[in-house]
C-alpha positions as CSV (number, residue, x, y, z in Angstrom):
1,X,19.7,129.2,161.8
2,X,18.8,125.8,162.5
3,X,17.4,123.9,165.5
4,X,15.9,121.1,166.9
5,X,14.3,119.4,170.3
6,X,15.5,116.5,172.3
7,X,14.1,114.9,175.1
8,X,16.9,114.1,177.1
9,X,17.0,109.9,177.9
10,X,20.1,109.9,180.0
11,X,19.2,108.3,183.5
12,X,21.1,111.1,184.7
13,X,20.4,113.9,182.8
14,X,23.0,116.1,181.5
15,X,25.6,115.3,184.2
16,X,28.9,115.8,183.6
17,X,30.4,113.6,181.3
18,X,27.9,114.6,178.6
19,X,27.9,117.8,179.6
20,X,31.6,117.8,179.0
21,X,31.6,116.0,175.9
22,X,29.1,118.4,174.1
23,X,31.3,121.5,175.3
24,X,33.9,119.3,173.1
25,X,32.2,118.9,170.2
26,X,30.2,122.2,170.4
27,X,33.7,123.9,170.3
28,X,34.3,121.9,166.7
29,X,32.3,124.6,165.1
30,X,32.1,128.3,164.2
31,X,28.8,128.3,164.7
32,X,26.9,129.7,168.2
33,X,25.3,126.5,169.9
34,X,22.7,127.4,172.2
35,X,20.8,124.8,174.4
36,X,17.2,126.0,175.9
37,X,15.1,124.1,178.7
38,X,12.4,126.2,178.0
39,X,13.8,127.7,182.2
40,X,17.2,128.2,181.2
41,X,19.7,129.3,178.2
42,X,23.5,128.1,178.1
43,X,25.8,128.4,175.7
44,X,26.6,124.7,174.5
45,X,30.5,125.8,174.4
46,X,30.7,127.0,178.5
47,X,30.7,123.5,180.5
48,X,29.4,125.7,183.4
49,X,26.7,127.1,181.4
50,X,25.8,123.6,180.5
51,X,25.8,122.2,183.9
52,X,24.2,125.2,185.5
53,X,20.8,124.4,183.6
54,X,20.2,121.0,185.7
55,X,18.5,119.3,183.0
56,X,17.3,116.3,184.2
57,X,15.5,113.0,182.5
58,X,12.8,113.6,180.6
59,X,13.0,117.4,180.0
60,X,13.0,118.5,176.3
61,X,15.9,120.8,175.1
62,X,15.7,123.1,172.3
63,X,19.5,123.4,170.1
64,X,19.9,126.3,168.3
65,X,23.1,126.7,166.2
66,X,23.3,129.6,163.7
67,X,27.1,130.7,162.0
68,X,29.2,130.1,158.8
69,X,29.0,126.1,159.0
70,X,25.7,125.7,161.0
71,X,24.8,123.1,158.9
72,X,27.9,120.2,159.7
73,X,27.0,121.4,163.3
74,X,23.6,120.6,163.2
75,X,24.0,117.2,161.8
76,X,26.7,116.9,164.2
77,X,25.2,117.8,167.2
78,X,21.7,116.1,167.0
79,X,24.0,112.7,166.1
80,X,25.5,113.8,169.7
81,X,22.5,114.0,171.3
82,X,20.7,110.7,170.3
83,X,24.0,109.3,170.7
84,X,25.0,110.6,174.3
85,X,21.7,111.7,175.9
């Protein structure tokens, strides 16, 4: 299992578009994604999930991804994130 946090930089928090593009690349991998706001839990491969926690600007996010190829995922994924949000 490997994580990591993320304050999330996006004027807009994690609208849409991100939120639609990390479904996308979270479905790349075998591996279970899971974001946590520390309020709420999603599942980084449900866009509905995703969108359903409201993170805003400014709130950290914990990413958890644990399977067979966790570790391309996490480099991945935390590329995503500083890259996107």
């Amino acid at each position: 299992m490997k994580e990591f946090k993320y304050v999330v930089q996006d004027e807009l928090g994690l609208h849409a578009r991100p939120a639609g593009l990390l479904v996308k690349e979270a479905a790349k991998y075998k591996s279970a994604v899971t974001l946590d706001s520390g309020v709420k839990k999603a599942d980084a491969k449900r866009i509905m999930a995703v969108m359903s926690m409201g993170v805003k600007k400014g709130v950290e996010v914990t990413v958890t991804i644990e399977g067979e190829d966790e570790d391309v995922a996490f480099e991945a994924i935390q590329k995503f994130f500083q890259e996107n949000l």
